[in-house]
C-alpha positions as CSV (number, residue, x, y, z in Angstrom):
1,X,0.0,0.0,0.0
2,X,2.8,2.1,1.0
3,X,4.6,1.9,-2.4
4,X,1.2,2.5,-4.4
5,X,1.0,5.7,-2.4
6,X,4.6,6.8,-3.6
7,X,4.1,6.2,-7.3
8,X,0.6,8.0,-7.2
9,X,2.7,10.7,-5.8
10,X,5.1,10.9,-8.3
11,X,3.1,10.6,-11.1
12,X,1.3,13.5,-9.9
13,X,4.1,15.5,-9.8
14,X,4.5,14.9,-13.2
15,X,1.1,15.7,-14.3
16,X,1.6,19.2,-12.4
17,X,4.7,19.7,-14.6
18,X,3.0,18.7,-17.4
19,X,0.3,20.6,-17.2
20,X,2.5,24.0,-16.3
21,X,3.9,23.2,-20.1
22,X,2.5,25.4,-23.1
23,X,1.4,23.5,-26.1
24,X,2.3,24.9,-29.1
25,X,0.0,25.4,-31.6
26,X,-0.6,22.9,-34.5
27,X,0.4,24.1,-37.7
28,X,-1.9,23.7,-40.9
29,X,0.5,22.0,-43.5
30,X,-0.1,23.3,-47.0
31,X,-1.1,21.0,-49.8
32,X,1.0,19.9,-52.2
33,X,0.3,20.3,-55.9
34,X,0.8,16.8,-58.1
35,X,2.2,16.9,-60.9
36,X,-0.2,14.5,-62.9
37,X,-3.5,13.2,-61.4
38,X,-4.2,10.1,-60.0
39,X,-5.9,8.7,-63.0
40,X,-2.4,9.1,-64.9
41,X,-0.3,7.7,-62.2
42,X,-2.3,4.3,-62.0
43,X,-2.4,4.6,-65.8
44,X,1.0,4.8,-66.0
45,X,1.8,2.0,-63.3
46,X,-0.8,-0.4,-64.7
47,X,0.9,-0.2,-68.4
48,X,4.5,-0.6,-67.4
49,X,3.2,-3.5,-65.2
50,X,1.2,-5.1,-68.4
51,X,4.6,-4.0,-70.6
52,X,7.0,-6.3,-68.0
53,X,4.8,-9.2,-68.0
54,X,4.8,-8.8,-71.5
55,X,8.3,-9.4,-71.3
56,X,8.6,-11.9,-69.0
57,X,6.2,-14.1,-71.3
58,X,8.6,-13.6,-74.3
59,X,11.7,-14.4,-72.3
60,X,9.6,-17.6,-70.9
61,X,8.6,-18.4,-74.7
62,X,12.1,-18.5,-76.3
63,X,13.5,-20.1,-73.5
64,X,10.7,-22.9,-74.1
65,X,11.9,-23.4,-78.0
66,X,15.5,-23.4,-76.7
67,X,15.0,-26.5,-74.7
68,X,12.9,-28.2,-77.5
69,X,15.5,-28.1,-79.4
70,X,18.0,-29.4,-76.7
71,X,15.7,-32.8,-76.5
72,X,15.8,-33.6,-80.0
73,X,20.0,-34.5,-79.3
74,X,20.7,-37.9,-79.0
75,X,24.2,-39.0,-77.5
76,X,25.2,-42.1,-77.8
77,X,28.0,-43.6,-75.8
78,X,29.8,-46.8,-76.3
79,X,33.4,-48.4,-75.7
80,X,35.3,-47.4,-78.9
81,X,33.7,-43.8,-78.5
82,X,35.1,-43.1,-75.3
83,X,38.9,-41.5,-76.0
84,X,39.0,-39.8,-73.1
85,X,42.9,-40.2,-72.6
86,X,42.8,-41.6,-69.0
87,X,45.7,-43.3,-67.2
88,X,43.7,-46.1,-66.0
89,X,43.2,-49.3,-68.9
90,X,40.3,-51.4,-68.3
91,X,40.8,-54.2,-70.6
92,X,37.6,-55.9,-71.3
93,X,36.6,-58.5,-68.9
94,X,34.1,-61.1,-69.3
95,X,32.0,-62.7,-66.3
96,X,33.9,-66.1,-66.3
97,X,37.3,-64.1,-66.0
98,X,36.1,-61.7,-63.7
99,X,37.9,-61.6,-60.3
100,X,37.5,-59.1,-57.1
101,X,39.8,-56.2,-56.5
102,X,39.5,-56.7,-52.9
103,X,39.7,-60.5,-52.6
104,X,43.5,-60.2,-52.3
105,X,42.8,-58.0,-48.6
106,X,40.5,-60.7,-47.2
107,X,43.4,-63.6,-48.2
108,X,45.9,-61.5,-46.1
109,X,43.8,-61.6,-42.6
């Protein structure tokens, strides 16, 4: 009780100071004159929004007959086509001859 009595008398003592405070007096701000009207501006802003789409759909369109073209490529890999110049020979190997490159670890332990 005794600390409810101490804020309500410091928050009084504020409202006194407050209240000893002039307020100023509220200015009237002057309007400001647009260039164009409003019907322009959204005029404006709906065509350049219909002009970009626009765009975007053309981009999307020739990007489309890009990749058509791109499917139509067959690659065909085999074993004499391969040259790729590496270090490592792999002889061809049929099943029969086939052996494990890591049966020689388990044969040590």
């Amino acid at each position: 009780m005794e600390d409810d009595k101490i804020l309500e008398s410091f928050f009084d003592g504020m409202k006194q100071a407050d209240a000893q405070r002039p307020v100023p007096p509220l200015e009237k701000p002057t309007p400001v004159r647009r260039l164009w009207s409003p019907s322009i501006r959204y005029s404006v802003a709906a065509a350049v929004t219909i002009l970009m789409v626009a765009a975007l759909y053309m981009v999307r369109q020739t990007g489309q007959k890009q990749t058509a073209q791109m499917r139509d490529v067959v690659i065909e890999v085999g074993r004499e086509s391969t040259k790729t110049g590496s270090l490592v020979d792999m002889p061809e190997q049929t099943l029969s001859e086939w052996t494990s490159p890591t049966s020689s670890l388990s044969e040590n332990f």
